[in-house]
C-alpha positions as CSV (number, residue, x, y, z in Angstrom):
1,X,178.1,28.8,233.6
2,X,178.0,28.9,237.4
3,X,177.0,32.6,237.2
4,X,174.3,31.9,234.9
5,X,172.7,29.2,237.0
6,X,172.7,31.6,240.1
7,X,171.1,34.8,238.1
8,X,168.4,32.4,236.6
9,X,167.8,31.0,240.5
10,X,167.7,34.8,241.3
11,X,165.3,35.4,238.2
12,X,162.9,32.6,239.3
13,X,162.6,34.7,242.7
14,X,160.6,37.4,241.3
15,X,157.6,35.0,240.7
16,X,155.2,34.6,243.4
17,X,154.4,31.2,242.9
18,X,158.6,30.9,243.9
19,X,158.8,32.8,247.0
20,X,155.0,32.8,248.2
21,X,155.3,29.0,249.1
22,X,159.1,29.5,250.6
23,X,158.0,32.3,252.9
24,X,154.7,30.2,253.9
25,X,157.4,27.5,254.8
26,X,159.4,29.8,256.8
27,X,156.1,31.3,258.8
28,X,155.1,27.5,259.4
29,X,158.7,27.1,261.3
30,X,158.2,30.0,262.8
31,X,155.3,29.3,264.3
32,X,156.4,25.7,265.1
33,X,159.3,27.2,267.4
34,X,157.1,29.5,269.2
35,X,154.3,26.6,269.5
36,X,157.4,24.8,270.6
37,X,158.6,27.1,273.6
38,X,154.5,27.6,275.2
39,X,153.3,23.9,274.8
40,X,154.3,20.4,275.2
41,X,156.4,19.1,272.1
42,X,153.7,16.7,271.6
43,X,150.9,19.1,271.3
44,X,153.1,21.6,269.3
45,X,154.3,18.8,266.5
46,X,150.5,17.5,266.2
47,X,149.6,21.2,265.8
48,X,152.1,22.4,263.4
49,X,151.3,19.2,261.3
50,X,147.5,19.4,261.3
51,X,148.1,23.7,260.6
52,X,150.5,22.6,257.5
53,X,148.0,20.8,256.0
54,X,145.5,23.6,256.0
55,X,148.0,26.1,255.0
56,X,148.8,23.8,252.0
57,X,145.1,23.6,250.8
58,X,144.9,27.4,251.0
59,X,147.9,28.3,249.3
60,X,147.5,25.0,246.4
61,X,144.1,25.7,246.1
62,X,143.7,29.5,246.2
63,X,147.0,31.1,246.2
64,X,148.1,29.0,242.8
65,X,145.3,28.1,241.6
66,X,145.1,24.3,241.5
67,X,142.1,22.1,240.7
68,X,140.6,20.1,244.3
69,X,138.5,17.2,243.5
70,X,136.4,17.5,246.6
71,X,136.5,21.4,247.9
72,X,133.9,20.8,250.3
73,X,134.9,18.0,251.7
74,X,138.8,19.7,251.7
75,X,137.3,22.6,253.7
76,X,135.0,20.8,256.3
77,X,138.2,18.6,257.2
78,X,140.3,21.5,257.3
79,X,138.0,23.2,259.2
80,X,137.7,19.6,261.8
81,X,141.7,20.2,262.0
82,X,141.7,23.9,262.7
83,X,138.7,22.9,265.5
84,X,141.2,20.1,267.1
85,X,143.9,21.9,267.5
86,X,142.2,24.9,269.2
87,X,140.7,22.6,271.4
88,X,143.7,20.6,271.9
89,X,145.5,24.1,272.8
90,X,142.6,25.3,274.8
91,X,142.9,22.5,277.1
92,X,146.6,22.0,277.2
93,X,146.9,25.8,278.4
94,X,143.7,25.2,281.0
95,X,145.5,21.7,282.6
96,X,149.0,24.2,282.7
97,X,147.4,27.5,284.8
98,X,145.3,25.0,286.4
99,X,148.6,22.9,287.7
100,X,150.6,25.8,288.0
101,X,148.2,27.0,290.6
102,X,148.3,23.8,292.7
């Protein structure tokens, strides 16, 4: 019984719509730890969150197919996010060489 519940688990890997989102997950933490060690924690948790909400729409909305009421107004805001956190990042590295240098 036990061994049948761990081959189905193993089954249910095969299907993208398994391991696509899992490995998304993994890149996102990824990322979050290497935000992490560059930037202030408070810029890198604001930037990780805003970034998983975009990855979400991609991979809900393209990647497995799922039905978005508004897409436009899905795509300007994440598009505002993705804007923010550039800017956010842009300054945050600009205020760092610029103190560094003091």
């Amino acid at each position: 019984s036990l061994l049948l519940r761990w081959w189905r688990s193993v089954v249910k890997l095969r299907r993208y719509s398994v391991w696509l989102p899992y490995a998304l997950n993994q890149a996102g933490s990824l990322v979050y730890y290497l935000l992490l060690a560059k930037y202030d924690m408070s810029l890198a948790v604001s930037a990780c969150n805003g970034l998983a909400l975009v990855f979400s729409f991609i991979t809900s909305h393209h990647v497995l197919g799922e039905q978005v009421d508004k897409p436009i107004r899905a795509v300007v805001g994440s598009l505002f996010v993705t804007v923010g956190v550039g800017i956010c990042m842009a300054s945050s590295s600009s205020t760092t060489t610029t103190s560094s240098l003091s």
